[in-house]
N, C-alpha and C positions, 0 to 999 in steps of 0.2 A: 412288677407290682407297683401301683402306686402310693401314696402315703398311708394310706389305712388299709396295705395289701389287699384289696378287694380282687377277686378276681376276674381277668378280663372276661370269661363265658357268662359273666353277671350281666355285661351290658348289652341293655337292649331287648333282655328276657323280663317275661312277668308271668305272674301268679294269676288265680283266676282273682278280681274286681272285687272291693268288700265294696258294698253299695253304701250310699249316704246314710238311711237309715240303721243300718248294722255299725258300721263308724261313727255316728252319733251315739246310737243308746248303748254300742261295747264302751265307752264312755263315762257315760253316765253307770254304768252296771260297773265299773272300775272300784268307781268311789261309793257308791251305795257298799258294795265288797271291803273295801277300806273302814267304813266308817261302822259298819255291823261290828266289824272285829275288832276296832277299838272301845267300843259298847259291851263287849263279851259275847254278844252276840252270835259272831260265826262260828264259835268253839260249839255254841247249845245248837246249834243247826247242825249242823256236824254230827252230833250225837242225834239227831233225829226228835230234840227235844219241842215239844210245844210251846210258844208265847201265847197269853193269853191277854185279849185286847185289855183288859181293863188294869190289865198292868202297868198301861201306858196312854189310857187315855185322856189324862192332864197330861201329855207330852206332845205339843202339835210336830213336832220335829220330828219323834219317833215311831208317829204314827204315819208321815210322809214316806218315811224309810222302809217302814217294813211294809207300804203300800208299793214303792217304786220299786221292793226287793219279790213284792207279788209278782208284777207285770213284767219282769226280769224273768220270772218262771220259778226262781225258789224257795219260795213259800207258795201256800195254799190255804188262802182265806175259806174258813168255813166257819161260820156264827159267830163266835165270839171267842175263837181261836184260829190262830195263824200254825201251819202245818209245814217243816220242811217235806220238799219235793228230791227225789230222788238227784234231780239238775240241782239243789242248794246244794244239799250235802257232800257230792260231786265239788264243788266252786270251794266248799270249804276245808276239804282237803288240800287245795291248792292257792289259796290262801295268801300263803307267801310270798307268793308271784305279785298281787297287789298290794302287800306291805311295802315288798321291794321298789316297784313300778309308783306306786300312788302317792305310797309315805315317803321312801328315799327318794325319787327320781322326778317329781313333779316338778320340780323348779327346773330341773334339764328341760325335760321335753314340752315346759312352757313358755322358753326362750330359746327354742332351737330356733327361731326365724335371725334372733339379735345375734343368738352364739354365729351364727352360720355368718350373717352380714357384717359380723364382727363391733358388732355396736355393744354388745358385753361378751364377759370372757368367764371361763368357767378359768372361778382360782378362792381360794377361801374369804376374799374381802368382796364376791361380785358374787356368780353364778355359783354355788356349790351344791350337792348334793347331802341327804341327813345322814348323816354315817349310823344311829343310834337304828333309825327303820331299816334299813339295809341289810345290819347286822340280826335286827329282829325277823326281816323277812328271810335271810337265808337260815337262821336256828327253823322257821316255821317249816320252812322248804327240807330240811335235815330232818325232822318229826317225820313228815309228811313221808317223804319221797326215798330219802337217801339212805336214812338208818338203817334199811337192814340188807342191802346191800354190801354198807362198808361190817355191819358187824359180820357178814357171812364171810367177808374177803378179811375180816380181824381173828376170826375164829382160826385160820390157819398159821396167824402170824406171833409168835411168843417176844414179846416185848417188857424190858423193864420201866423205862423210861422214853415216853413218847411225845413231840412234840408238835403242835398244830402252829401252822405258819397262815396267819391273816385270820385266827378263830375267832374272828366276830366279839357276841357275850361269853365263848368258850363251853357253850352248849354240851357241843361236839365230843371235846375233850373231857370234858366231865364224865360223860355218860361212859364214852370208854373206859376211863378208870375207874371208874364206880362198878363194872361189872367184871373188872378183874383185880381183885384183893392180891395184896402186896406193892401194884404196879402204882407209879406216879405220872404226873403231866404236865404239862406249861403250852399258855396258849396266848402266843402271841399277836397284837392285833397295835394298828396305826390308831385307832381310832380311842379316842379318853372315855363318848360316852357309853361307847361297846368296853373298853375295857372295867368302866365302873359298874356298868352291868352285870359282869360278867361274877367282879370281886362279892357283889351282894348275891346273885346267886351262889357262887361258890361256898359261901360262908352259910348260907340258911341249908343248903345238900350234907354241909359239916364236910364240907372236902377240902378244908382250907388246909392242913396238913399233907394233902396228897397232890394237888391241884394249886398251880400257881398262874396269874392272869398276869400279863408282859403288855405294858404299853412301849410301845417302840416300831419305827419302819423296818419292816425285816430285812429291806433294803440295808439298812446300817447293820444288822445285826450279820450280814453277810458281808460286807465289807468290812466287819471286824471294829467297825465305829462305835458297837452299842455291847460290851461282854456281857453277858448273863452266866447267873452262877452254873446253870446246870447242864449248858451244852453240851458239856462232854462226857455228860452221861447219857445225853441222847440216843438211843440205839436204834430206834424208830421216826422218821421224819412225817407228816401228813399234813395235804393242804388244800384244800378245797375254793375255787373261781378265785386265784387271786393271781395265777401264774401270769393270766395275760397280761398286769398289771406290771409285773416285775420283767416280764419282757418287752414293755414299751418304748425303751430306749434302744435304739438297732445298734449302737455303738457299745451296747456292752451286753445283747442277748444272748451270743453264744457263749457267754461267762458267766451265765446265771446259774445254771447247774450245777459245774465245776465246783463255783463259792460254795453255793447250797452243800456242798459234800465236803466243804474244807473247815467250813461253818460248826458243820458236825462231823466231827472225823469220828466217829464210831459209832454213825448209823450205817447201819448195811441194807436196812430197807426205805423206801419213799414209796409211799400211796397220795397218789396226786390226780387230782382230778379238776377238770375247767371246761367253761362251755368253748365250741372254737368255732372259728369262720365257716362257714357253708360254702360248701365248693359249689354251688348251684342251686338255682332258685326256681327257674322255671318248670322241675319235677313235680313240682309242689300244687295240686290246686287248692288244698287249703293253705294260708302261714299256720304253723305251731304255737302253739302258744310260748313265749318267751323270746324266741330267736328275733325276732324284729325289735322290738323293745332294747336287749342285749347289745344288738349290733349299732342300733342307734345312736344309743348311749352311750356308748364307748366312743362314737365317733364326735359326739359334742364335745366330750373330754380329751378329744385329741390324744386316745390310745388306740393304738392299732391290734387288730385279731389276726388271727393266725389258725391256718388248715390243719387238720391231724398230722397231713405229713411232714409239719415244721415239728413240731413235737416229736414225733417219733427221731427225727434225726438228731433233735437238740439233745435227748435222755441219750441217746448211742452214742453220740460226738463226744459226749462226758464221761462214757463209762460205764453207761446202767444199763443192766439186762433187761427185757421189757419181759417179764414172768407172766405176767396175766392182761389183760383190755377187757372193761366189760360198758356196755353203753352204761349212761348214769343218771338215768330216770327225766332228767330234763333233756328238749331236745336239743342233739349237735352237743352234747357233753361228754365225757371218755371220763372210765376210772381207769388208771393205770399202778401195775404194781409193779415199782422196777425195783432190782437186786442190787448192790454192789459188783461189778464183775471183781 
């Protein structure tokens, strides 16, 4: 493998061609996408709700928008009202994908030429990415896509104390304990404006009693640098796209697990899920949505991805039974439920 483990049967192979104008206006439909939904907009499209032009027509800007979001196919001008299309409604369900991409990651992939030539460097004082869209984009993607998968695979799992490692605003973890009385959570996350997010949700849900938001790198929190009060009541571990992250350093990957289980020594379960490398590309005549962008990005930031079958060996190397694999709504993602052996 080479530094960003890609694999060798990648080179050389290709997908079918997005043509110039498809790469242009998938582009421009990015941010049109983006900026509806900072408007509130893509939430009323979603619901199939009607805009009505004179609601916006002292707004030259908003009526550009829901013109360019016409000719995009998701809306449907008729007189003096704008109609979502069955494609909007579809785009806004997915939603988060352009939170993540548009809002968090725009500054990567509009200096991947400088990152790459190395004339800037992705680091907090140059190139970085918005932790605060990132985090919003993956709760939207958790809405959308995720939730009821993990609740179907939570339905089997009886926990007192569970905790989310890298939970963003802590969405996630709320929601689970809000839907099972007695039970508590803690949802740890690197990031201050996802963790302050997280705290004023928390508090207007009235779960500040049951629900505790952790700023901290779980990194330290597993190397025993950062205690928190409640790890070892932990009996449940979950953590959703953050594993790549914490396996980026090769010099200490197969040790990530291991901590993770020493970290919480009386958790007996982990539900763990992350998107991972694509063993191959040329299968493909469309790209998926997501997996290019993912892969990219990752590779600006100088973290390397990893195939399902580095995974599966790292949870067995450590100990973990692998109970259940289910795909995880995005693609090239795995939800895994390992056990304690």
């Amino acid at each position: 493998m080479n530094k960003y483990d890609i694999p060798e049967q990648w080179h050389g192979q290709a997908s079918t061609p997005i043509a110039p104008a498809d790469a242009y206006n998938g582009y421009i439909a990015a941010n049109v996408v983006f900026a509806l939904d900072r408007l509130g907009l893509m939430e009323r499209i979603g619901r199939g709700d009607r805009l009505y032009t004179e609601d916006y027509a002292d707004n030259g800007r908003a009526v550009a928008l829901l013109r360019a979001a016409t000719c995009c196919g998701y809306l449907k001008a008729d007189d003096d009202v704008y109609i979502p299309t069955e494609a909007g409604q579809e785009i806004a369900r997915s939603r988060g994908y352009f939170t993540w991409a548009v809002g968090g990651y725009n500054e990567v992939f509009a200096n991947a030429g400088q990152l790459t030539g190395g004339l800037r460097h992705y680091d907090p004082s140059d190139i970085h990415r918005e932790e605060s869209m990132v985090a919003l984009g993956s709760a939207q993607c958790d809405q959308a896509m995720f939730a009821a998968l993990l609740d179907e695979v939570l339905d089997d799992v009886e926990f007192g104390t569970i905790a989310d490692l890298g939970s963003g605003n802590s969405a996630r973890v709320s929601r689970v304990v809000a839907q099972r009385p007695g039970t508590r959570g803690m949802g740890i996350d690197i990031s201050e404006p996802a963790t302050l997010m997280a705290r004023r949700d928390i508090a207007a849900a009235g779960l500040q009693n049951r629900v505790q938001a952790v700023q901290a790198d779980v990194l330290d929190v597993l190397d025993r640098q950062r205690q928190l009060e409640i790890t070892g009541e932990v009996d449940t571990v979950m953590s959703f796209f953050l594993l790549h992250d914490l396996l980026a350093d090769p010099k200490t990957r197969a040790d990530i697990m291991p901590r993770m289980r020493e970290a919480f020594p009386n958790a007996r379960r982990f539900i763990l899920g992350d998107t991972m490398l694509r063993d191959r590309i040329d299968h493909e005549s469309m790209q998926p949505i997501f997996s290019v962008g993912f892969e990219l990005a990752h590779a600006m930031m100088g973290i390397p991805l990893h195939t399902r079958s580095t995974y599966d060996r790292l949870f067995t190397d450590a100990g973990l039974r692998i109970a259940r694999v289910e795909p995880f709504a995005t693609p090239h993602s795995w939800l895994y439920v390992l056990d304690v052996v």
